[in-house]
C-alpha positions in Angstrom: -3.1 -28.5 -15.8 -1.2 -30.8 -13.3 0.6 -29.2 -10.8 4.3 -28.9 -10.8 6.5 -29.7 -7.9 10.1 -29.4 -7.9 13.1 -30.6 -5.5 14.4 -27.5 -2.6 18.0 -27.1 -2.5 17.8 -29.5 0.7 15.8 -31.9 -1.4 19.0 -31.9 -4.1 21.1 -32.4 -1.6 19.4 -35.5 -0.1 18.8 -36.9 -3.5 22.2 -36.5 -4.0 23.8 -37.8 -0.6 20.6 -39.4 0.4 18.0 -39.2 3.3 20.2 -38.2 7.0 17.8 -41.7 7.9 19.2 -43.5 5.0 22.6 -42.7 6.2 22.2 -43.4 10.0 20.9 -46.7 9.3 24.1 -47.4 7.5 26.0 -46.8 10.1 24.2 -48.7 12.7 25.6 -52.6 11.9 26.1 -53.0 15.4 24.9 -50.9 18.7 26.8 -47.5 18.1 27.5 -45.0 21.2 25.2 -41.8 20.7 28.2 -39.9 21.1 30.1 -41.7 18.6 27.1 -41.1 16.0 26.7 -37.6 16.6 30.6 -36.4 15.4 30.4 -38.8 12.7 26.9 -37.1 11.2 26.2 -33.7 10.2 22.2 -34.0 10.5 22.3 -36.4 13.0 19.3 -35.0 15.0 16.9 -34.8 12.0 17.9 -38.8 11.2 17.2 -39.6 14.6 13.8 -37.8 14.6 12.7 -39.6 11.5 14.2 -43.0 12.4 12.6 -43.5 15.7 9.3 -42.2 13.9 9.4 -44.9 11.2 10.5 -47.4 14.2 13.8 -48.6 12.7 16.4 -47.7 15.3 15.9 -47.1 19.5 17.8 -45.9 22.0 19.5 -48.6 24.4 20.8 -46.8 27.3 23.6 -44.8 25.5 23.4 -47.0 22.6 21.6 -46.6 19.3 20.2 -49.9 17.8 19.1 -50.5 14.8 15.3 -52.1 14.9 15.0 -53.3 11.3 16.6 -51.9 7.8 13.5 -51.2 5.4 14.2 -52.4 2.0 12.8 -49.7 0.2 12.6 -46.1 1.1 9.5 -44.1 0.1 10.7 -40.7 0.5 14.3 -41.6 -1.5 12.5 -42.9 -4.5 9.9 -39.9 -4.2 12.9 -37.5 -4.3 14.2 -39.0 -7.7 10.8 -39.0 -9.2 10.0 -35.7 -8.7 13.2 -34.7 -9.9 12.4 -36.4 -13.1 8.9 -34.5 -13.5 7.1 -37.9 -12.2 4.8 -38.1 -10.3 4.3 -38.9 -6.7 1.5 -39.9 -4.1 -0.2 -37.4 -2.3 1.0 -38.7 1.1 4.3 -38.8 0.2 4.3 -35.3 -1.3 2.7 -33.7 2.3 5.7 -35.1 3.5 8.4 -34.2 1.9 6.8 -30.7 1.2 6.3 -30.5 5.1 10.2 -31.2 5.3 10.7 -28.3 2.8 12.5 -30.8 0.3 9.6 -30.3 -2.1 7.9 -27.2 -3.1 4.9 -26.7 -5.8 5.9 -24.5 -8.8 3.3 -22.2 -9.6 2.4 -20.9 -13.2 3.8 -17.8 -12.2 6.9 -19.6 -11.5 7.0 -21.2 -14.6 6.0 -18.6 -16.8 9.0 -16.4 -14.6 11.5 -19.5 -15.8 10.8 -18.2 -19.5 12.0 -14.6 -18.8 15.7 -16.3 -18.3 18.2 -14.1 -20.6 15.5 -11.5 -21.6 15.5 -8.1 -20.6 12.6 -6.6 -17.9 11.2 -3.6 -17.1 10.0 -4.9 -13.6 11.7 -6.6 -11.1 8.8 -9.0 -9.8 8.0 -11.1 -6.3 8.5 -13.9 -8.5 11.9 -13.0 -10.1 13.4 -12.5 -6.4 11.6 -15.7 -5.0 13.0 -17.9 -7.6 16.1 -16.5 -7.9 15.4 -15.8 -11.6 16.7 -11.8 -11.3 20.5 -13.5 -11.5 18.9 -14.9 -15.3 17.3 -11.4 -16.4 18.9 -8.4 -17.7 17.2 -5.4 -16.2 16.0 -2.7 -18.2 17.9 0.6 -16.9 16.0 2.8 -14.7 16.0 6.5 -15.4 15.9 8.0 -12.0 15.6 11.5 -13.4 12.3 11.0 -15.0 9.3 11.8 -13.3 6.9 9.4 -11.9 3.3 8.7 -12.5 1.2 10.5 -9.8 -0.8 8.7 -7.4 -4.2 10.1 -6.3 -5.0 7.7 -2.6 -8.2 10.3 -2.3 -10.6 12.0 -4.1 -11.4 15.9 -3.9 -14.4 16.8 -2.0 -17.5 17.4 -4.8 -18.0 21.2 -4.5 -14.1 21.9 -3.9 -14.3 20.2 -7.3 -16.8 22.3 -8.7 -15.2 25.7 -7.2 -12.3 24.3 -8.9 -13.3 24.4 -12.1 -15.1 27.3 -11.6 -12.1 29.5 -10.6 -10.4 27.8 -13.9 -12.8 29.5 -16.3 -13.2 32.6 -14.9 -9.1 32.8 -14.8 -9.5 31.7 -18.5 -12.0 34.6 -19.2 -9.2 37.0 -17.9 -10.6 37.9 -14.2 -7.5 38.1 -11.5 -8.0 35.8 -8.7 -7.0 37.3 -4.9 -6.4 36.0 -2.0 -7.7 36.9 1.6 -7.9 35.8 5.0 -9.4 32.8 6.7 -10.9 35.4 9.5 -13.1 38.3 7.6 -15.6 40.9 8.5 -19.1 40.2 7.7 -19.1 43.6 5.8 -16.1 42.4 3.4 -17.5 38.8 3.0 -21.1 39.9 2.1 -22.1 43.8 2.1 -19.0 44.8 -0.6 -19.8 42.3 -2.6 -23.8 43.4 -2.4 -25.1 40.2 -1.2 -28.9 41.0 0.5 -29.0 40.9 4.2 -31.7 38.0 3.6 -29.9 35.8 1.2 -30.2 32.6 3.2 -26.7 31.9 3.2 -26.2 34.6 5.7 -28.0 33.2 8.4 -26.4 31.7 11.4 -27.1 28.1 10.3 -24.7 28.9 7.2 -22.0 31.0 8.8 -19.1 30.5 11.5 -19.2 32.9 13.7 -15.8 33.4 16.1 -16.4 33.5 19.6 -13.5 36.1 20.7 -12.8 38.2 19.2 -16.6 38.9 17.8 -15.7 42.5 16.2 -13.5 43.7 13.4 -12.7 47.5 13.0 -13.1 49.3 8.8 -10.7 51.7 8.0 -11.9 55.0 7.2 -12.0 56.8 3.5 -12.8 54.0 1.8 -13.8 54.4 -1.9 -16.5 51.9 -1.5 -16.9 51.5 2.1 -20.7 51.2 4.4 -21.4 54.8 3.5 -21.9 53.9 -0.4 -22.2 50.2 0.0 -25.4 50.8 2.4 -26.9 53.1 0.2 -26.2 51.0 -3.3 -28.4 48.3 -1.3 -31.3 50.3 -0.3 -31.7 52.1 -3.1 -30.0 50.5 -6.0 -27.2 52.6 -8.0 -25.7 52.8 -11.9 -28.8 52.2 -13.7 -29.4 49.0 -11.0 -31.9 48.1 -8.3 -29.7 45.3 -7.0 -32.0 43.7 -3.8 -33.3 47.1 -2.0 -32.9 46.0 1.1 -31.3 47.8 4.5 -27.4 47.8 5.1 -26.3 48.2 8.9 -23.4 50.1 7.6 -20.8 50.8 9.6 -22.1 48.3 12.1 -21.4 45.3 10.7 -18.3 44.4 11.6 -18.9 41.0 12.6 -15.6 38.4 12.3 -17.0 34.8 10.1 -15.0 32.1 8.6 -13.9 32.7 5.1 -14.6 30.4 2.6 -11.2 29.5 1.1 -12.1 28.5 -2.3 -14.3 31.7 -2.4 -13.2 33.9 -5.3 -13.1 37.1 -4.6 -13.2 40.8 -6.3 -11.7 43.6 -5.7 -13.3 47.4 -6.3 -10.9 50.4 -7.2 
């Protein structure tokens, strides 16, 4: 598909009144003051620019001369071509697009020029570049309705899998509780009969805190080290469970709790 190219508002407006160039040279019949030029023209700095590049004026002292008076002008007859969808040299078109009095019209543009009395649901880069939102009727936007949720980051695999974990158990009717980031060793592990050599109790596995490195049990509890250190050593209701040695009352030791850990609770 040939590319499109259409006239800038300033290109309109020079097709229309012609070139600032054009004009100068009409007014330069004779040697002209610069003064006398300058209130008489609006773009009288951009004619001057281009004239002197194309060599048909120069300055004479305070005059402005006129060198020669083309009789054809490119850029003029490129303007009305392109405003009649024909086209245009190459050269001619890197000039008058690097004077911003031609731009390319994308498909994007063209397929936005369609939209032109039809209602959208999105107000597009292309509808507010090309002016085309003045043409569209906007769908109304319900500012009451909720918006689709964005996820910028993925959860972490196993936070996943606890996840879904915690889902089914909830599902199967068990109550989930909540604890402390900071818990005893004895809560974390010995109440919930895990074996003093499950591997996940080593120090490799476990945060340890520095200060303060103790924690204290309350007394009277219905399943506290002096049934829980029993129940590992020597097994209980019909169970052998590990039959391995519990510190007891010693291990008060504070770790990091897991926060996705679920827990259970004995009464």
């Amino acid at each position: 598909m040939r590319d499109m190219y259409k006239l800038t508002e300033e290109g309109r407006d020079y097709l229309k009144n012609s070139l600032p160039e054009v004009n100068l040279l009409k007014l330069l019949e004779e040697p002209i003051p610069i003064k006398d030029v300058q209130k008489r023209m609006e773009s009288f700095a951009i004619a001057l620019q281009w004239a002197k590049k194309k060599g048909w004026v120069k300055i004479d002292k305070e005059n402005l001369a006129l060198v020669k008076n083309p009789a054809k002008i490119p850029e003029q007859e490129a303007l009305s071509k392109i405003s009649k969808g024909e086209p245009v040299s190459d050269e001619l078109l890197k000039t008058l697009i690097s004077r911003k009095l031609v731009q390319k019209e994308t498909e994007e543009t063209r397929e936005t020029k369609k939209l032109a009395g039809k209602e959208v649901t999105t107000l597009t880069p292309e509808l507010i570049k090309t002016g085309m939102w003045k043409n569209v009727k906007l769908k109304p936007y319900n500012v009451e309705v909720g918006g689709k949720k964005l996820y910028p980051g993925k959860r972490q695999p196993y936070n996943q899998f606890l996840s879904h974990v915690r889902q089914k158990l909830v599902e199967l009717g068990f109550r989930e509780m909540e604890g402390p980031l900071i818990e005893l060793e004895f809560w974390n592990f010995d109440a919930l009969f895990q074996a003093q050599n499950h591997p996940s109790r080593d120090w490799t596995q476990t945060y340890s805190l520095k200060f303060p490195k103790q924690g204290d049990l309350p007394v009277g509890l219905q399943m506290g080290p002096e049934k829980s250190g029993p129940t590992h050593a020597e097994g209980a209701y019909n169970s052998l469970l590990c039959q391995t040695a519990c510190p007891g009352r010693g291990n008060t030791r504070k770790i990091l709790h897991d926060k996705e850990m679920l827990q259970a609770g004995c009464y």
